[in-house]
C-alpha positions as CSV (number, residue, x, y, z in Angstrom):
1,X,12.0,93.2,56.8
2,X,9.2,91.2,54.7
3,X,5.9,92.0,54.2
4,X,3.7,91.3,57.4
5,X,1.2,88.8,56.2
6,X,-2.4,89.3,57.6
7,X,-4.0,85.9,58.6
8,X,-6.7,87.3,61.3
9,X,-9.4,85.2,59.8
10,X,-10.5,81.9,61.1
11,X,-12.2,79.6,58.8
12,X,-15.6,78.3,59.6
13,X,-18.4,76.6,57.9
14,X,-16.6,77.3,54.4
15,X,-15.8,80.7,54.7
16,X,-13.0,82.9,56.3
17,X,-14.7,84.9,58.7
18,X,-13.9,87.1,61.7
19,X,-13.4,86.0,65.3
20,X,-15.5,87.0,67.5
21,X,-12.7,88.8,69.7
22,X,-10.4,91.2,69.2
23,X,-6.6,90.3,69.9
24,X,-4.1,89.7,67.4
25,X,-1.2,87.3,67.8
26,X,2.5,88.2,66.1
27,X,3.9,85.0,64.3
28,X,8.1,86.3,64.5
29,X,10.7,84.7,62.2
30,X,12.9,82.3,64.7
31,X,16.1,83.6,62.5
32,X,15.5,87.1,62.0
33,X,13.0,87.9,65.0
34,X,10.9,90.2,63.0
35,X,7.4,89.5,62.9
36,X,6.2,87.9,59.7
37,X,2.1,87.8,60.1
38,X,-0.8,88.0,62.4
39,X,-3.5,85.8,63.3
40,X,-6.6,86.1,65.2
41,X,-6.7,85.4,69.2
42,X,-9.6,82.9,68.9
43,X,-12.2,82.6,71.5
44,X,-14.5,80.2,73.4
45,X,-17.9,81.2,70.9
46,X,-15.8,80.8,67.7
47,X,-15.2,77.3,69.1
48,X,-18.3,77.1,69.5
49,X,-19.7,78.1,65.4
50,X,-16.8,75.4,64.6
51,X,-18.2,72.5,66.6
52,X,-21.6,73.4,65.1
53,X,-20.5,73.7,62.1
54,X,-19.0,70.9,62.0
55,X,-21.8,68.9,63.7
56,X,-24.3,70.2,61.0
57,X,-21.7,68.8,58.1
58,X,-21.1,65.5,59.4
59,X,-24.2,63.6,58.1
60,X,-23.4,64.4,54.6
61,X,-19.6,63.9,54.4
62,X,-19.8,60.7,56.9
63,X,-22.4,59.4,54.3
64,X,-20.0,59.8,51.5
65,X,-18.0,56.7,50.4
66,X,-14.8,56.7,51.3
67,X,-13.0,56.8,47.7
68,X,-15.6,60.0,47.5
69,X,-13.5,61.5,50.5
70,X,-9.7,59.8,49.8
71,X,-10.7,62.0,46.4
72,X,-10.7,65.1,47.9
73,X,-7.2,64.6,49.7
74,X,-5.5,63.3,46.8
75,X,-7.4,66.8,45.2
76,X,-5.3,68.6,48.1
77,X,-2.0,66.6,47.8
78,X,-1.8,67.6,44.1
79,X,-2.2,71.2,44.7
80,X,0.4,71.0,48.0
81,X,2.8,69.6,45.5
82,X,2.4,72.0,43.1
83,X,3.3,74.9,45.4
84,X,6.0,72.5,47.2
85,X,8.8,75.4,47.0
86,X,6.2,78.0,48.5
87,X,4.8,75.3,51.2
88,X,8.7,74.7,52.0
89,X,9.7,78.2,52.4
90,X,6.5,79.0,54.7
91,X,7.3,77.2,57.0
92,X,11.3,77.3,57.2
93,X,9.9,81.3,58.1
94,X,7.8,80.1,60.1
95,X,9.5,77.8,62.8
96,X,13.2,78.0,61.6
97,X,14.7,74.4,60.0
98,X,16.8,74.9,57.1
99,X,15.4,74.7,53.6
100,X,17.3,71.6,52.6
101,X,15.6,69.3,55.5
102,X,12.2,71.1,55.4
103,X,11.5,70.1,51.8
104,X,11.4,66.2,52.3
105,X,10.4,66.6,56.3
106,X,8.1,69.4,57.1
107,X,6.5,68.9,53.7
108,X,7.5,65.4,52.2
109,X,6.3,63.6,55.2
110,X,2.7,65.5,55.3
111,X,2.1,64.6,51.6
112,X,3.4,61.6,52.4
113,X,0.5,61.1,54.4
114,X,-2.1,62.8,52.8
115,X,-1.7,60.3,50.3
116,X,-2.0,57.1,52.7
117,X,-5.0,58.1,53.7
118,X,-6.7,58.9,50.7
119,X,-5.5,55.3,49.1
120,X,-6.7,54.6,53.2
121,X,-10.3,55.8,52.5
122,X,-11.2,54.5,49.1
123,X,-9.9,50.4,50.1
124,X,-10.4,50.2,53.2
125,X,-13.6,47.9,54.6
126,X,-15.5,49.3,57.1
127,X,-17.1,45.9,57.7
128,X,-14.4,43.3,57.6
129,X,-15.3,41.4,60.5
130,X,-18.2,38.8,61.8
131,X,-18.1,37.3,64.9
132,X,-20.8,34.3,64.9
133,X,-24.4,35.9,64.5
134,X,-22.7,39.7,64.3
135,X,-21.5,42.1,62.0
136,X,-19.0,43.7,63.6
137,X,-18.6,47.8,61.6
138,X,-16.5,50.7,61.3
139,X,-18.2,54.2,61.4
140,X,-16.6,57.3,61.8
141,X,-16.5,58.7,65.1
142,X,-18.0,62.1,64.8
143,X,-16.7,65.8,65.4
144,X,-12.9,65.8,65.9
145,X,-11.4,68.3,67.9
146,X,-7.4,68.6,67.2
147,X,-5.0,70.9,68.5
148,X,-1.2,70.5,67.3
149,X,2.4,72.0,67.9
150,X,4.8,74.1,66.3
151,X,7.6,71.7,65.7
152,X,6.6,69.7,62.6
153,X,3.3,71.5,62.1
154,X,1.8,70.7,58.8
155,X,3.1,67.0,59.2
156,X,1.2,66.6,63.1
157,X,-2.1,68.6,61.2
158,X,-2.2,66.1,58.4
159,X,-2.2,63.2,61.1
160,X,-4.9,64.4,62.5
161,X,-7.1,66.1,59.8
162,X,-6.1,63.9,57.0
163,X,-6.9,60.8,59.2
164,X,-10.0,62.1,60.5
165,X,-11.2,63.3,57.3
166,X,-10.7,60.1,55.5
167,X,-12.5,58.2,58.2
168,X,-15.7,60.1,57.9
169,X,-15.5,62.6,60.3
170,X,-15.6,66.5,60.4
171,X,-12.9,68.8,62.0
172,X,-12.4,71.7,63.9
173,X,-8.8,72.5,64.2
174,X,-6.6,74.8,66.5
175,X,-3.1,74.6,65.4
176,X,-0.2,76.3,67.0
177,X,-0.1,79.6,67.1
178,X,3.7,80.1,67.5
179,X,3.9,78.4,63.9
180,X,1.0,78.3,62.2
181,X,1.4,79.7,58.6
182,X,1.7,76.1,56.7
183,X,-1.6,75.0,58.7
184,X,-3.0,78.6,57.3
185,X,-2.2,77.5,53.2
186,X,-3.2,73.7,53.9
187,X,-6.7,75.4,54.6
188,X,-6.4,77.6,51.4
189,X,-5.8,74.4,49.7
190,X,-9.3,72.4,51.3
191,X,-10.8,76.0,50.4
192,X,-9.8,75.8,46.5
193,X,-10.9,72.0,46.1
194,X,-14.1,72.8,47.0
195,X,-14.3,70.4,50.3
196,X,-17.6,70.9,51.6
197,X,-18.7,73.6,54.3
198,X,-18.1,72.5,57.6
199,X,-16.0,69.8,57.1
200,X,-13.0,71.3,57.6
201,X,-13.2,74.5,60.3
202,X,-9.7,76.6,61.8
203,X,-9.9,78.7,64.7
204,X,-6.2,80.2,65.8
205,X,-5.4,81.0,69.7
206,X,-3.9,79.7,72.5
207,X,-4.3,76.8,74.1
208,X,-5.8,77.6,77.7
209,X,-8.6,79.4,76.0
210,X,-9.3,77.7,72.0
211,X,-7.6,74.0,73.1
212,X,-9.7,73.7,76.3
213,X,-12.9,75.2,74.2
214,X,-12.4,72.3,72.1
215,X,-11.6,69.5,74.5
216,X,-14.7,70.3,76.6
217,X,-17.3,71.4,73.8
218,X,-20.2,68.9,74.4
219,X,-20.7,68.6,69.8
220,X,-16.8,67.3,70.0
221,X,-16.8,63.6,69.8
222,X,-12.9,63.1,70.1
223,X,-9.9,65.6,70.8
224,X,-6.5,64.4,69.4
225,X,-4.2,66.0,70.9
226,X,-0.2,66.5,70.1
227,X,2.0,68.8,72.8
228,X,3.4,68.5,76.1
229,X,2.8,65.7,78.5
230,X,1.8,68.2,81.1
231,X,-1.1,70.0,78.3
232,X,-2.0,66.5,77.2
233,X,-3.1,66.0,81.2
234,X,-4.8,69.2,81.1
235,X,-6.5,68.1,77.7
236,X,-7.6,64.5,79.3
237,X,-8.7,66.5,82.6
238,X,-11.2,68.5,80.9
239,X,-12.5,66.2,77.9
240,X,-13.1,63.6,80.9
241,X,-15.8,65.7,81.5
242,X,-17.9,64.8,78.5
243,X,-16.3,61.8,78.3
244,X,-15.0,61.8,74.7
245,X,-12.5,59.5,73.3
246,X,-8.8,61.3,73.8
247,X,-5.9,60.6,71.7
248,X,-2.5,62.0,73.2
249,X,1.0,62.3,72.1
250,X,3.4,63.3,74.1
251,X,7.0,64.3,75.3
252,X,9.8,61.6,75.3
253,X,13.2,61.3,76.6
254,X,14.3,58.4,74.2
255,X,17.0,56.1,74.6
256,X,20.0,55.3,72.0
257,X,20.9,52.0,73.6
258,X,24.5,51.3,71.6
259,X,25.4,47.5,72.3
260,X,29.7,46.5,73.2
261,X,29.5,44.9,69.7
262,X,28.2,47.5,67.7
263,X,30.4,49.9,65.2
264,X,30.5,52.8,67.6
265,X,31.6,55.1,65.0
266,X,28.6,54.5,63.1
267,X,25.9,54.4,66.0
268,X,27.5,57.4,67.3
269,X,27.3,59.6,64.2
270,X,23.9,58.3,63.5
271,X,22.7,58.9,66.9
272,X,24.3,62.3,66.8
273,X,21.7,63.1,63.6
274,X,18.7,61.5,65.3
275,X,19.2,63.7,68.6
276,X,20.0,67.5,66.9
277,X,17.1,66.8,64.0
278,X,14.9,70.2,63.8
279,X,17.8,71.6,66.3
280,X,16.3,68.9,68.8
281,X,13.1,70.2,68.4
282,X,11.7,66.7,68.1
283,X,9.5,64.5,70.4
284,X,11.2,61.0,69.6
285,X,14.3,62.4,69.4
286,X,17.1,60.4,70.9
287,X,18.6,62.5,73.6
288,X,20.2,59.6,76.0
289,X,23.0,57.7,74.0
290,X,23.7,54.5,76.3
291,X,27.2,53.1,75.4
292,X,29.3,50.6,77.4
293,X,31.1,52.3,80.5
294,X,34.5,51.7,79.7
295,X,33.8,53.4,76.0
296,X,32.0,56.9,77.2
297,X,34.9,59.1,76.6
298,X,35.4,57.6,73.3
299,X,31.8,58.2,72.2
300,X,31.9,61.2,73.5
301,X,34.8,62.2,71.3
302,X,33.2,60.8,68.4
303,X,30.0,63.1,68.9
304,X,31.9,65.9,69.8
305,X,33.9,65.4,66.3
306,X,30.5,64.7,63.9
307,X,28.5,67.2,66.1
308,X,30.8,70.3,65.6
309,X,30.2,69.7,62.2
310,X,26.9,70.8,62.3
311,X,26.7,74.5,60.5
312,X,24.6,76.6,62.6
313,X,22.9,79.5,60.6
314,X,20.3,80.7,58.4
315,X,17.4,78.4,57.6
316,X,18.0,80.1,53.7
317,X,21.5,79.0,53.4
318,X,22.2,75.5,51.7
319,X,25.2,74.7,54.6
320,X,23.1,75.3,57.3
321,X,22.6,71.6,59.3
322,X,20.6,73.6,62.5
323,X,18.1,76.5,62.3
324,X,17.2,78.6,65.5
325,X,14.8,77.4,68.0
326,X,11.0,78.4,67.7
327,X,11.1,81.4,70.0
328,X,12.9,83.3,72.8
329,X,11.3,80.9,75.6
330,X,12.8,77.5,73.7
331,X,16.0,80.0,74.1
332,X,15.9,80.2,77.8
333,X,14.3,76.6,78.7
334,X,17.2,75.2,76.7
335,X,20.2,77.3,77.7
336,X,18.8,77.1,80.7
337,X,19.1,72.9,80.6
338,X,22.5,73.2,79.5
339,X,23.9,75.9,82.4
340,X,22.0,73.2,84.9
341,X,23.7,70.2,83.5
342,X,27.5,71.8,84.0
343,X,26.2,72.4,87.5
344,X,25.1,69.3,88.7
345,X,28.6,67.5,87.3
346,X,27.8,66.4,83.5
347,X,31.1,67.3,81.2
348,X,30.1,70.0,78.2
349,X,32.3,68.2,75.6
350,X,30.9,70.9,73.5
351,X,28.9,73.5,74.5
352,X,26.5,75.4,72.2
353,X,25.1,78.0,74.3
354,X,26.6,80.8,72.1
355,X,26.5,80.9,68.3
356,X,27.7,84.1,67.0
357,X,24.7,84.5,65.6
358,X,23.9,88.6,65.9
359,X,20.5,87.9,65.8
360,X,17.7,84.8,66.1
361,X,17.3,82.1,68.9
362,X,20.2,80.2,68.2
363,X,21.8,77.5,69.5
364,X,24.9,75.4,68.5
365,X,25.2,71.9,69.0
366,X,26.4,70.6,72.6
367,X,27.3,67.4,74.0
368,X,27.6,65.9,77.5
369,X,29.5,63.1,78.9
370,X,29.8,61.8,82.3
371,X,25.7,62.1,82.3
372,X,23.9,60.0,85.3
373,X,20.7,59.2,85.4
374,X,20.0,61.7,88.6
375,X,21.0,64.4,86.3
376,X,18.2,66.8,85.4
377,X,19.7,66.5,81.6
378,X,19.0,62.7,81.8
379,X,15.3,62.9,83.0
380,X,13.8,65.8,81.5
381,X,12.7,66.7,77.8
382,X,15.1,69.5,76.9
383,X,13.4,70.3,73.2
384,X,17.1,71.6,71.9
385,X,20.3,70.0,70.4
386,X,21.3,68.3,73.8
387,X,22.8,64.7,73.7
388,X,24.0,62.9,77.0
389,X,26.2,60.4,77.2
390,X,25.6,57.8,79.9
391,X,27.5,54.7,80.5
392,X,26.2,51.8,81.2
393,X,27.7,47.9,83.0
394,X,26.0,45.6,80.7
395,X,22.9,44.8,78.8
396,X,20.7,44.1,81.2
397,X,21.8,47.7,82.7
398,X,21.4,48.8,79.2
399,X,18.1,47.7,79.2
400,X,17.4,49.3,83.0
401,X,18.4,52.4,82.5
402,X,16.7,53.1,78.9
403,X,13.5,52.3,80.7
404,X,14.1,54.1,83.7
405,X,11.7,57.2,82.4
406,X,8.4,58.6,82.7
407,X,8.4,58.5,78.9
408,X,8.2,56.0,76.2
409,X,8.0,57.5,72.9
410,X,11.0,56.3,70.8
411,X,14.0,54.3,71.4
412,X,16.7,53.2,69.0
413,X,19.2,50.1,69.5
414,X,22.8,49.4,68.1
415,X,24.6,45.6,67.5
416,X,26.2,43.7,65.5
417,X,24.1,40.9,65.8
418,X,20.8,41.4,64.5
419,X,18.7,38.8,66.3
420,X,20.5,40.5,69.6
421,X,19.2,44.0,68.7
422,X,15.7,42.3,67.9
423,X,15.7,40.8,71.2
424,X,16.9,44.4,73.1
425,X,14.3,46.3,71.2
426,X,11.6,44.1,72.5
427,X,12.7,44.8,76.2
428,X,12.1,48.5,75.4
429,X,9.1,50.3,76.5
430,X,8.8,52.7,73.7
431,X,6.2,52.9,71.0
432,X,8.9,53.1,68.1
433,X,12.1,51.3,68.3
434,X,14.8,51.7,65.7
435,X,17.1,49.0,64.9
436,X,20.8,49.5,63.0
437,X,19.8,53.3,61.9
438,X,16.7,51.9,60.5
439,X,14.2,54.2,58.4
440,X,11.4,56.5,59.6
441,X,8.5,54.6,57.9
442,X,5.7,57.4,57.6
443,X,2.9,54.5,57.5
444,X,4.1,52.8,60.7
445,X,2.0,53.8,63.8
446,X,3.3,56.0,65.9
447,X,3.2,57.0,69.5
448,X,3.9,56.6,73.0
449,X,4.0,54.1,75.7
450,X,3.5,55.7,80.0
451,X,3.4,59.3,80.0
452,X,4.4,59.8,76.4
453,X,0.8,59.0,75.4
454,X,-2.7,57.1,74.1
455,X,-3.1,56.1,70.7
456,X,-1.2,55.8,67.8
457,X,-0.8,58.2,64.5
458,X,0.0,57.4,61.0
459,X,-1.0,54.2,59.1
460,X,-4.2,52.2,59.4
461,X,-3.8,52.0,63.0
462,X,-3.7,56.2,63.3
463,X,-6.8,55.8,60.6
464,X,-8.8,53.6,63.0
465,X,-8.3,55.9,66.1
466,X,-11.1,57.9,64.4
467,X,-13.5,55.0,64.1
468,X,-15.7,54.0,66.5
469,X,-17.1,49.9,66.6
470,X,-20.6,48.9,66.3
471,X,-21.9,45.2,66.5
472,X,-25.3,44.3,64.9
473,X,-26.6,41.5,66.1
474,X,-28.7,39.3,62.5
């Protein structure tokens, strides 16, 4: 067993201080279940010297000029990639994906970023636009409250603080506290550049006490929020009551709509790789594959084939393809989804509910054909390495049933014709649609249409959610 690491300070106003209460939360190793550090159970009045904080430091960085502030994140980016190995191994420990995927993904992608919006704050013009007799400006919306999740959790920070940040305004952060330690060494990193006090503030805790402290503190201008759809509702509920801006996103239940003239082999093993990435622990993952009815059992072969592939083991081993889950509850919710799908009727082509893994919250990749959309599998987020296999009678039912969700994160589309999959991509209600396999693009905006949420991340459209627009009248 490791060393226990003690992180029970929050960071406010510059300085790592203590929180005002007194209860400690264990962060556990996913693969190992021992408990690998501590934080601090944050409360309601360390919200509160965070906000102010934060409030007090906004003049001065807001008045800054925005290659001033993109300065300071590139400051940060260097010193991330300098300690890219330690960064990478953090937070493997901390939420379980193997080493080999959490270099370029839990890392890559954050410093990816961090970079965009520096380049972001030093080019871009704040007042672009006149419409007749007005100038139409920019300005940073205030004091941004952000709260973020476990499964990519430096990535979903750096959305929201880098973003923020670049724009002008001041912080104060809760991020998760089931995987927090990444989040924990960003802040070292703000600490050792020298950003200024207040700026950038951390309290730790959980959601129903820190989150709502933040959504409904009256010095909070905007709370961006990334989680469940059913927190992101609880987030709106109470920020409504101050009426700040609210930025959500949100579950998903995406659709791999796979076309009669695509190369099945190909969609299939791609879509295989796009559902069980981070063991399924992702929001846009693409959990319904939608193939042609009469060629179900042969996708299903296909995934079963590519899919059992997949080495299931410790995040520290090089052939290891699926870490465990986050915790023991992501344990039960998903073998619980599984056991529920073989008893409404879905076929377990291969069923991953046991591992042999002696110790961790493993599971092993599982596949279902013979999925309909009534099927609990085929409506709800499972958050594990679950693909379902539905069959569909043509493209127009291709199109219905991919829709046919509360959701509308991500999507992805399969043909052999391109202007075909360009015209099927445009029928889909999601806020990301992959065509062929193509590329995550880290400066593309992302997020949700329906229940999957408001606002978008990433890019200068995730830069402007943190802008507010004033029009001065000459």
């Amino acid at each position: 067993m490791s060393e226990v690491l003690d992180r029970t300070k929050i960071y406010i106003d510059g300085s790592w201080v203590d929180s005002q209460g007194t209860g400690r939360i264990d962060v556990v190793n996913p693969a190992t279940e021992d408990v690998i550090a501590v934080v601090a159970e944050g409360t309601a009045d360390d919200v509160d010297r965070a906000a102010k904080a934060a409030r007090a430091a906004f003049p001065a960085w807001s008045a800054l000029s925005g290659k001033e502030r993109g300065e300071y994140l590139r400051k940060a980016a260097a010193l991330i990639q300098e300690r890219l190995d330690d960064f990478t191994a953090l937070v493997s420990r901390d939420m379980g994906m193997p080493l080999g995927f959490a270099k370029p993904i839990q890392i890559g992608m954050p410093l990816a970023n961090l970079a965009a919006f520096a380049e972001l704050a030093a080019t871009y013009d704040f007042d672009a636009h006149e419409v007749g007799n007005s100038l139409i400006v920019r300005e940073p919306i205030g004091v941004v409250g952000a709260i973020t999740p476990w499964n990519f959790p430096l990535h979903q920070v750096v959305l929201k603080v880098g973003g923020a940040l670049a724009a002008g305004c001041t912080v104060v952060l809760k991020p998760t506290e089931v995987a927090p330690l990444a989040t924990y060494a960003l802040a070292d990193v703000f600490d050792e550049i020298g950003l200024p006090a207040g700026v950038f503030n951390l309290v730790s805790g959980f959601g129903p006490v820190v989150g709502e402290a933040i959504a409904g503190h009256p010095e909070v201008d905007m709370v961006s929020f990334t989680g469940s759809t059913r927190a992101g509702k609880r987030v709106a509920v109470v920020a409504a009551e101050t009426v700040k801006k609210v930025a959500l996103e949100l579950g998903g239940k995406s659709a791999n709509v796979i076309l009669d003239d695509a190369d099945l082999t190909k969609a299939v093993t791609d879509g295989v790789a796009k559902c069980f990435l981070n063991s399924g622990q992702t929001c846009s993952a693409l959990t319904r594959m939608l193939v042609p009815a009469g060629k179900v059992d042969e996708a299903a072969a296909i995934a079963a084939q590519v899919a059992q592939n997949y080495s299931v083991g410790d995040p520290t081993a090089a052939t290891s393809v699926l870490g465990p889950l986050v915790n023991s509850n992501q344990l039960k919710r998903v073998r619980g989804y599984i056991e529920q799908g073989i008893a409404e009727g879905a076929h377990a082509v291969l069923d991953g509910r046991e591992t042999g893994q002696e110790s961790g919250y493993f599971v092993g990749p599982t596949v279902f054909s013979g999925v309909t959309e009534d099927m609990t599998i085929a409506k709800e987020e499972i958050f594990g390495p679950v693909l379902s296999i539905i069959g569909y009678q043509d493209e127009d039912d291709a199109v219905r049933i991919a829709n046919a969700t509360e959701y509308g994160l991500a999507a992805g589309v399969w043909s052999g014709d391109q202007d075909r999959a360009d015209r099927v991509a445009r029928q889909l209600r999601a806020g990301q649609v992959e065509v062929n396999g193509g590329a995550f693009n880290t400066n593309a905006p992302f997020g949700g249409y329906k229940q999957s949420g408001i606002g978008r991340e990433a890019g200068v459209l995730g830069f402007e959610e943190f802008l507010e627009i004033k029009s001065i009248q000459r």
